[in-house]
C-alpha positions in Angstrom: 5.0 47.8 -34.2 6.7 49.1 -37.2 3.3 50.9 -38.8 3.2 52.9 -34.7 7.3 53.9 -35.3 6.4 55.0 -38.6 3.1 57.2 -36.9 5.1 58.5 -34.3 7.9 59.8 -37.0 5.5 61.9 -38.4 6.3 66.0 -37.2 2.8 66.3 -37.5 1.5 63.6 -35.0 4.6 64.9 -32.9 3.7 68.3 -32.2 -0.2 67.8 -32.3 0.2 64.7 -29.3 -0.1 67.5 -26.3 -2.9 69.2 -27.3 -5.4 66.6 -26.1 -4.4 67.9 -23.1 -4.5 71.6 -23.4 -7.7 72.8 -22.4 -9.8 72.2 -19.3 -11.3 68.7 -19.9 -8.4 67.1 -21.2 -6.3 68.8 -18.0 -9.1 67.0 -15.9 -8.7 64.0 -18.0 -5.0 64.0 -17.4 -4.9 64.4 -13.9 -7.3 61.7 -12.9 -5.3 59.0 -15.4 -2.0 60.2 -13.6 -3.7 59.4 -9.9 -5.3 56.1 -10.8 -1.4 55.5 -12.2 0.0 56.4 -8.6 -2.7 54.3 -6.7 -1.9 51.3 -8.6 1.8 51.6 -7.8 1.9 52.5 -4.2 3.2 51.1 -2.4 6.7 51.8 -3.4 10.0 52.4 -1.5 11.4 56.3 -2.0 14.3 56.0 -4.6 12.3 52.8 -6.5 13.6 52.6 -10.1 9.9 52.7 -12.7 10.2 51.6 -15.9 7.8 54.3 -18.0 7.1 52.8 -21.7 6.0 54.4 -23.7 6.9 57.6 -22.1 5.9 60.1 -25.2 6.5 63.4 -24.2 7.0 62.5 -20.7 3.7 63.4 -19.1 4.5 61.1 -16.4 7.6 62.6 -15.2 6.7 65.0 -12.5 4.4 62.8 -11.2 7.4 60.0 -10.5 10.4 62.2 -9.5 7.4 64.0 -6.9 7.0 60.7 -5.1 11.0 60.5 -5.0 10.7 58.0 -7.2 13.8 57.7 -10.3 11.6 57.3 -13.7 13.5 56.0 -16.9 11.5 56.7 -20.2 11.9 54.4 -23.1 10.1 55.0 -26.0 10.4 54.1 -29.7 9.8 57.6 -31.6 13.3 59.5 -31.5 11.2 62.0 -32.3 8.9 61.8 -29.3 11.8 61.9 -27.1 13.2 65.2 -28.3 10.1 66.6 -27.8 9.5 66.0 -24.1 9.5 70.0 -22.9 12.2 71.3 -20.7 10.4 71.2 -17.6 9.6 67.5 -18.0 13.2 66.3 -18.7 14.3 67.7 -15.5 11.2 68.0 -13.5 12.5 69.1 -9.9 15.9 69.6 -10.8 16.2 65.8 -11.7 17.3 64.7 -14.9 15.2 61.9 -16.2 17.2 59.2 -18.3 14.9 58.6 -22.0 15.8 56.0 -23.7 14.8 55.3 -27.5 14.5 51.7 -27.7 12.1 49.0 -29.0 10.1 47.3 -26.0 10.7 43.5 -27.6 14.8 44.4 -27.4 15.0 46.1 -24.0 18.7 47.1 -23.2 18.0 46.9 -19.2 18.9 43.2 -17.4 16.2 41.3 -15.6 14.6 42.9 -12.5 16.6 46.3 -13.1 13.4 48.2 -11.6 11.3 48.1 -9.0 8.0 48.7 -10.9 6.6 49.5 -15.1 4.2 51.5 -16.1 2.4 51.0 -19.6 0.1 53.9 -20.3 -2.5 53.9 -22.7 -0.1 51.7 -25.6 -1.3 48.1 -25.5 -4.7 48.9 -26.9 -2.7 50.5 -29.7 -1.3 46.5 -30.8 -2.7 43.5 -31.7 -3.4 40.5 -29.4 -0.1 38.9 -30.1 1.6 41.8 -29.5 -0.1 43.0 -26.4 1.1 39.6 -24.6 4.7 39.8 -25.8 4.7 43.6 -24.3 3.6 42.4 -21.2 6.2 39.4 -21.3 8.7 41.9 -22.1 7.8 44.8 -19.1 7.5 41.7 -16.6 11.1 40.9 -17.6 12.9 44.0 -16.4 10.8 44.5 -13.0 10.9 42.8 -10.1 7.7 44.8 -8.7 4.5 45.9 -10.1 3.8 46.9 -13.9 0.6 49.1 -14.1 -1.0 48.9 -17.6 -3.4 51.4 -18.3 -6.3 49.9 -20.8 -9.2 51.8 -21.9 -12.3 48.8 -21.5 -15.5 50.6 -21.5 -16.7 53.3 -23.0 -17.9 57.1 -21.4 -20.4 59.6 -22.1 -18.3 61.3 -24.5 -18.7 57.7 -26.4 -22.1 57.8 -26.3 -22.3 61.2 -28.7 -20.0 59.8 -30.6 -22.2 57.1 -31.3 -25.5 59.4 -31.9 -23.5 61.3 -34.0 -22.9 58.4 -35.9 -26.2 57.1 -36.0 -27.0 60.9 -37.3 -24.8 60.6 -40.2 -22.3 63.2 -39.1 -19.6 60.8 -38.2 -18.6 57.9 -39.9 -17.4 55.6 -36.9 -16.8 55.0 -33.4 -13.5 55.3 -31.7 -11.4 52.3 -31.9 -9.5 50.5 -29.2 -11.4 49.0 -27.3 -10.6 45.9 -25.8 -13.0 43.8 -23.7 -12.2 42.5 -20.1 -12.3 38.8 -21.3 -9.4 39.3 -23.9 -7.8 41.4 -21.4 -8.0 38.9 -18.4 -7.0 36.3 -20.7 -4.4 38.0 -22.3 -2.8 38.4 -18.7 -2.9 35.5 -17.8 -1.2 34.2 -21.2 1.7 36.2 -19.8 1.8 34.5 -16.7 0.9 37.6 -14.5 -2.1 38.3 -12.2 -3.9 41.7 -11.9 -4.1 42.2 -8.0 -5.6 45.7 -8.0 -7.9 47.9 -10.6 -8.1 51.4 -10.7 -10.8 53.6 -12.3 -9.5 56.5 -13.7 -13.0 58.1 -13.4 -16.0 55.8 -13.7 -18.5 57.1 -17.1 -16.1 60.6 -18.1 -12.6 58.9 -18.5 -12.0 55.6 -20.4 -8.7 54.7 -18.5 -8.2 52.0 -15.7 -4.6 51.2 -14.2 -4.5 47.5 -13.4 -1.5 46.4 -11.3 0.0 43.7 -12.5 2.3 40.9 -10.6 3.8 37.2 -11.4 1.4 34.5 -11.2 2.8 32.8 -7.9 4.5 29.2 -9.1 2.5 26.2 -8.8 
């Protein structure tokens, strides 16, 4: 955890984070991850409390607060947080609370939301880490948590690979994480995926699973 604070310190990193989502495709990309996000959630009750961690440069925002739903972003860059643009800190009119804070120390009670959201982070951590993550997010929710993963691979992959194979680039992306250690990793944190939704099947990596407490035996 401390090798992604030290990443996410960096200016550069911080100001180059939004561009993956500046020109058409990644706009596309964007949009379909953020639908596939609201699918898996609904339903939820107008005024629900979510939970977004990581929330980065808040991205997910004006998607949350135009459900009339009351987002909360935690996130463990400082500097990530003071660069969430103006129109995303109060999208609507609504001022979103951001909080800096470590997801292993969480400063919120149990059940103090009515849903999570967990986009695109786990596959950034190793196994251990990815359970203790989804311990921690079950902790403070008393609904849902939707983790976005990134399990198979998409067209754009497949280049990447022949250009590899070509010589012209030295490796394939990394994290990836297989939907054995995924399924298994979920249930090591005593939760149940009830609902999995592709971002865009082949052209976008992402897919929201809901996640819920395994019902006691």
């Amino acid at each position: 955890m401390e090798r992604l604070r030290a990443k996410y310190a960096d200016p550069r990193i911080v100001a180059r984070y939004d561009l993956r989502y500046a020109d058409l495709e990644g706009r596309r990309s964007n949009a379909r991850v953020l639908r596939a996000v609201h699918r898996a959630l609904e339903p939820l009750p107008a005024g629900a409390r979510v939970l977004d961690l990581p929330c980065g440069t808040g991205r997910l925002f004006e998607l949350l607060v135009g459900r009339g739903w009351r987002p909360c972003g935690v996130d463990l860059s400082r500097d990530m947080l003071r660069a969430v643009p103006e129109r995303s800190r109060a999208p609507r009119g609504v001022r979103v609370p951001r909080v800096a804070a470590d997801v292993r120390a969480l400063p919120f009670r149990d059940a103090s939301f009515e849903a999570a959201i967990c986009l695109r982070f786990l596959q950034l951590l190793e196994p251990e880490e990815r359970i203790e993550v989804l311990r921690a997010l079950a902790r403070v929710t008393r609904g849902p948590l939707v983790a976005v993963y990134s399990p198979h691979h998409t067209w754009k992959d497949a280049t990447r690979a022949l250009r590899r194979w070509l010589g012209v680039r030295r490796k394939d992306r990394e994290g990836w994480i297989p939907w054995a250690v995924i399924d298994a990793e979920i249930a090591a944190a005593e939760l149940v995926c009830t609902r999995r939704v592709h971002a865009c099947r082949g052209f976008v990596d992402a897919v929201a699973l809901r996640l819920e407490r395994a019902p006691a035996r």
